[in-house]
C-alpha positions in Angstrom: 127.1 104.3 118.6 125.5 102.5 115.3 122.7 101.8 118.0 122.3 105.6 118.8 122.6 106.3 114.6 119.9 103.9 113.6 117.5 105.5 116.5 118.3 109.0 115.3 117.6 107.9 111.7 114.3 106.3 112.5 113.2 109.3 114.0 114.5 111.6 111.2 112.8 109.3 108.9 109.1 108.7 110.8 109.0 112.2 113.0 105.6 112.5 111.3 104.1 109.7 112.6 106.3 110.0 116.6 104.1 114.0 116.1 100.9 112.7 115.6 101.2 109.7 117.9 102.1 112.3 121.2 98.6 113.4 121.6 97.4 110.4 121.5 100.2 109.6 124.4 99.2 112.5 126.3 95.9 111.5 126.2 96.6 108.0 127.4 98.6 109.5 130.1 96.5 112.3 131.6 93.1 110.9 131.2 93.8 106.6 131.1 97.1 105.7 133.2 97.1 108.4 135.9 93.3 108.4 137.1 93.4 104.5 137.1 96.6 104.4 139.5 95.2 107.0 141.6 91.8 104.8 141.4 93.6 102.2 142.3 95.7 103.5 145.5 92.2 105.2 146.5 90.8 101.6 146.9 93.5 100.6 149.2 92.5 103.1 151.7 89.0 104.4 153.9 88.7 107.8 152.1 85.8 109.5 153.3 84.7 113.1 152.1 86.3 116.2 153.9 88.9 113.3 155.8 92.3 112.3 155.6 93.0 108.7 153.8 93.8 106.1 155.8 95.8 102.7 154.6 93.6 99.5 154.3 95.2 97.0 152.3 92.7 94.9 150.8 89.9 96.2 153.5 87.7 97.7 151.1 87.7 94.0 148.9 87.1 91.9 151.5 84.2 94.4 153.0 82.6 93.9 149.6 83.2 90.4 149.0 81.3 89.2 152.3 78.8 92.2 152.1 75.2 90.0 150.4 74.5 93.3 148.7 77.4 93.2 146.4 76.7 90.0 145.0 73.3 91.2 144.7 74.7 94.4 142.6 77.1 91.8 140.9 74.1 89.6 139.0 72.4 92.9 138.2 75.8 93.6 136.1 76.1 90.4 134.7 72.5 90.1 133.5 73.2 93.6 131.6 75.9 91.9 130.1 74.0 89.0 129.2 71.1 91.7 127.3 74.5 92.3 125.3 73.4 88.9 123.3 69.8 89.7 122.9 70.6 93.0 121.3 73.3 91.2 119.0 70.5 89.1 117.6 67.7 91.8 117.4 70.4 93.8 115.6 71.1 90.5 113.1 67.3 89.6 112.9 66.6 93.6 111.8 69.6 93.9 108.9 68.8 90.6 107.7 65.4 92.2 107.3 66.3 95.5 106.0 68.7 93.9 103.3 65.8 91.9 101.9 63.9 94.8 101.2 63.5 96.0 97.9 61.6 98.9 98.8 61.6 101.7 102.0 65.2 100.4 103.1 65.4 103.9 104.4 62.9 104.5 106.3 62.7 101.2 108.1 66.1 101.7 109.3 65.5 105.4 110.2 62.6 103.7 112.4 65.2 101.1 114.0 67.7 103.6 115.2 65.3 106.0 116.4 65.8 105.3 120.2 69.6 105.4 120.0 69.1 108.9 118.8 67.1 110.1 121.9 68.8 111.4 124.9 68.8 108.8 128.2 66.9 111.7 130.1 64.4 111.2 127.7 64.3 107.6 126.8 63.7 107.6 131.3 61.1 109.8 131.0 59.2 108.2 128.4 59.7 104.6 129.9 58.9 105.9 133.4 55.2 107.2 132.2 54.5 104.1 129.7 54.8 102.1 132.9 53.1 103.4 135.6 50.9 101.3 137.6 48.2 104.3 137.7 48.4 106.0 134.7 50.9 104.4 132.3 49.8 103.3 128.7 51.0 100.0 128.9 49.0 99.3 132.1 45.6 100.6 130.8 46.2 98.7 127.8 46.8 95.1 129.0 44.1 95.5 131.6 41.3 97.4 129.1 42.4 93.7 126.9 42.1 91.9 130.0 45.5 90.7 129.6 46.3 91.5 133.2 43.8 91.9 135.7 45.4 94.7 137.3 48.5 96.6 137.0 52.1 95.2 138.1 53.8 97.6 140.4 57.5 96.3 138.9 59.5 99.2 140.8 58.4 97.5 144.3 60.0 94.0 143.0 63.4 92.9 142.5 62.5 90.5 140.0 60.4 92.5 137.8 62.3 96.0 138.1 65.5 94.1 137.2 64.0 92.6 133.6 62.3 96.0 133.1 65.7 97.9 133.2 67.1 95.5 131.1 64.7 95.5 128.8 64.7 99.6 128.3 68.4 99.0 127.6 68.1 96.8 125.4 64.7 99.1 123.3 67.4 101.8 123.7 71.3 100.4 122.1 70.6 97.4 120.1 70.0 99.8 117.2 73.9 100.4 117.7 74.4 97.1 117.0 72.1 97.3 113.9 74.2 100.2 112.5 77.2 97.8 112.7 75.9 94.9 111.1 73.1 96.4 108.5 76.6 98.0 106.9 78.5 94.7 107.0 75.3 92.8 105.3 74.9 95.4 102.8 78.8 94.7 101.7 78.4 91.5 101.1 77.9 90.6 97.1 74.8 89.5 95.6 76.6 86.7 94.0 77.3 84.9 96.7 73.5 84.4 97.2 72.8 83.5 93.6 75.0 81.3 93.2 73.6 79.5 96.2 70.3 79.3 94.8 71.7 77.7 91.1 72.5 74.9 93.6 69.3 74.8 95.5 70.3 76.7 99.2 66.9 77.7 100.7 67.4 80.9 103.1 68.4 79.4 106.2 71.4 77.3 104.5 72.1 80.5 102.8 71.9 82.5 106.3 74.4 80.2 108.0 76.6 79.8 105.2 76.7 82.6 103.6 75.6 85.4 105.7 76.8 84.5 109.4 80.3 83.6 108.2 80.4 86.8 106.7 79.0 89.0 109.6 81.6 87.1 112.1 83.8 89.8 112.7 81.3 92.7 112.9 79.6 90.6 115.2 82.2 90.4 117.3 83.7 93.4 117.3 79.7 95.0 117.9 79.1 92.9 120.9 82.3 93.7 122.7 81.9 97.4 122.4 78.5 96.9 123.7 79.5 94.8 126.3 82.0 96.8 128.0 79.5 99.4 127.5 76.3 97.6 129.3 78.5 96.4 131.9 79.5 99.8 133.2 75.7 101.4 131.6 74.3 103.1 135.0 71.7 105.8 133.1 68.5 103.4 133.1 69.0 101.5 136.4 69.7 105.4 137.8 67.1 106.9 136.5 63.9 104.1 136.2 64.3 102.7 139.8 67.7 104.5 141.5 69.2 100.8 141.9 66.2 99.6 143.6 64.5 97.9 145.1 67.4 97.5 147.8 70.2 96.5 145.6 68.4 94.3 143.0 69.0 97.0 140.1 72.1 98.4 141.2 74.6 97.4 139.1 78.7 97.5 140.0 78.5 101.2 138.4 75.3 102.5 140.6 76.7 101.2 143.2 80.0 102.5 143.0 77.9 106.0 143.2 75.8 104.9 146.0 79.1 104.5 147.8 81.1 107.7 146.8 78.7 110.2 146.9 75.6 108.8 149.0 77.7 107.4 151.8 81.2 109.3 150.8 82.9 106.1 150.9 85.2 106.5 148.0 87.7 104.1 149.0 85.1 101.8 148.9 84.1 102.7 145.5 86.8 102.4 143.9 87.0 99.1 145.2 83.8 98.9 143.3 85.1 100.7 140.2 88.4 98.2 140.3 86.1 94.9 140.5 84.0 96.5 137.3 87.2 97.1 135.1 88.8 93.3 136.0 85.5 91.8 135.2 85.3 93.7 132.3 88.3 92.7 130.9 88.1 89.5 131.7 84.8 89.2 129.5 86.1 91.6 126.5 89.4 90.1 125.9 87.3 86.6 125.0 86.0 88.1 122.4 89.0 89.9 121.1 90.6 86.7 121.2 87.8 85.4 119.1 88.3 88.4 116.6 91.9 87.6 116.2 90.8 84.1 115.0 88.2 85.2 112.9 90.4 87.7 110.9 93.4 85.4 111.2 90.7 82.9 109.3 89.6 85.5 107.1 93.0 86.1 105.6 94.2 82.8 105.4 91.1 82.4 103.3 
C-alpha cells in the first residue's frame, strides 16, 4: 500500500509533465517501435508484391552477405559517411572565417548556407547540367583552359560517379554543419583570445587551444546528426546516377529501393533496411559516447 500511495502521489504531483510526455509516447509507439518490428519480421520472410509471406530465417542476410553487389552498395555507404568528416571541417574552416570578419558577416554566411536552402530536386538538376560531358559548364570550361583535353563521362564509371555524388553531398549539407558551429564560435568570449595574445599565442596555438576545445561538443553533436543522415541520404545517388553504374553508387538506402519496388523483394529490403540501422548505430553511439565525455569534462571544469 505505501508503494501504491507514493505512485499515486507522484502522479498527482507531476500529471503535467506524464500529459505532455504521452504524445511524445504515442509517437514513439506508432511511428518508431511498431514499423521497426514489423521491419524487422518482414526481413525474416520472401515477401514479394501481391504474394503471401513466406518464413526464411536468416535467408534474406545470408542472400546479401554472399551477394558481391552488396558489398559493393556497402563502401558506397561508408564513403558517404566518411564525406561526414570533410563537411565537419569545411563547416569549421568557414565559421572560423566568418567570426574573423569584421565586416559583411551576414552576407558571407547567407552565401554559405545557400545550397542547404535549395530543394534536392533542384540541387540534381543543377549538378546534372553543370556536368554533362556535351554541354555542361564545367566541361566546356576545363577543356576551353585546356585543363582536360576532353570531357570525363563520370556517369559511365564507378570510380568517378561515386566521388562525384559524394562530392554534390557534401556542396549540398556541410552548410548544416556551418549553422552548428558558426553559433558555437560566435559564443565564445573575446577575452579568451586577448588574453592569449598578452602572452604571445599566434592563431593556430589560439585555434587549438582555445577555439577547438571549445567547439568539441558542437562538433560532435553536428557530425553525428550528419552522419546518421548521409548514411541513410539516397536523394543525390537517386537522382545524379540511379545507383549506377551497376551498384557502384547505390548506397544500403538505394538499394533497399532497388529491391522493394524494382524487383518487389521486400523481405529482402528490409534485410537491407535492418543492416543500415545496426551499422548506423554502431557508428553514432561512438560519438555519443565521445559527447558524454566531453560534457562530463566540460562540467568538471
Amino acid at each position: 500500500m505505501p508503494r501504491i500511495g507514493g505512485v499515486v502521489r507522484a502522479l498527482e504531483d507531476n500529471w503535467l509533465w506524464y500529459l505532455l510526455f504521452i504524445p511524445t509516447l504515442l509517437y514513439m509507439v506508432l511511428l518508431l517501435w511498431i514499423p521497426l518490428v514489423q521491419g524487422a519480421w518482414m526481413s525474416l520472410h520472401s515477401w514479394p508484391t501481391g504474394g503471401d509471406p513466406q518464413w526464411l530465417g536468416l535467408g534474406n542476410y545470408l542472400y546479401l552477405f554472399s551477394w558481391e553487389p552488396f558489398y559493393t552498395s556497402l563502401y558506397a555507404t561508408l564513403w558517404f559517411g566518411a564525406s561526414t568528416f570533410l563537411q565537419i571541417g569545411l563547416a569549421v574552416a568557414a565559421a572560423c572565417l566568418v567570426a574573423n570578419l569584421s565586416k559583411f558577416k551576414s552576407i558571407v554566411s547567407t552565401g554559405f548556407i545557400i545550397p542547404y536552402t535549395m530543394p534536392p530536386v533542384v540541387t540534381g538538376t543543377i549538378w546534372l547540367f553543370l556536368l554533362n560531358p556535351s554541354y555542361g559548364t564545367i566541361w566546356n570550361f576545363t577543356t576551353e583552359l585546356g585543363i582536360l583535353a576532353e570531357p570525363i563521362y563520370w556517369a559511365q564509371d564507378g570510380t568517378s560517379a561515386l566521388a562525384v555524388v559524394t562530392g554534390v553531398l557534401v556542396w549540398t549539407f556541410w552548410p548544416f554543419m556551418f549553422l552548428i558551429i558558426v553559433a558555437t564560435r560566435e559564443s565564445i568570449p573575446n577575452s579568451y583570445y586577448e588574453t592569449a595574445r598578452v602572452y604571445g599565442a599566434n592563431r593556430v596555438q589560439m585555434f587549438l587551444s582555445i577555439t577547438l576545445p571549445q567547439l568539441k561538443s558542437a562538433i560532435l553533436v553536428a557530425v553525428s546528426i550528419r552522419l546518421i543522415w548521409n548514411l541513410s541520404k539516397i536523394s543525390q545517388a537517386f537522382q545524379l546516377t540511379q545507383g549506377g553504374p551497376g551498384y557502384d553508387t547505390s548506397v544500403l538506402g538505394v538499394l533497399l529501393y532497388r529491391f522493394a519496388y524494382n524487383q518487389g523483394q521486400f523481405g529482402r529490403g528490409f534485410a537491407v533496411g535492418m543492416v543500415l540501422l545496426v551499422l548506423t548505430i554502431a557508428f553514432v553511439a561512438l560519438f555519443i559516447r565521445e559527447f558524454e565525455q566531453a560534457r562530463k569534462e566540460g562540467t568538471s571544469a
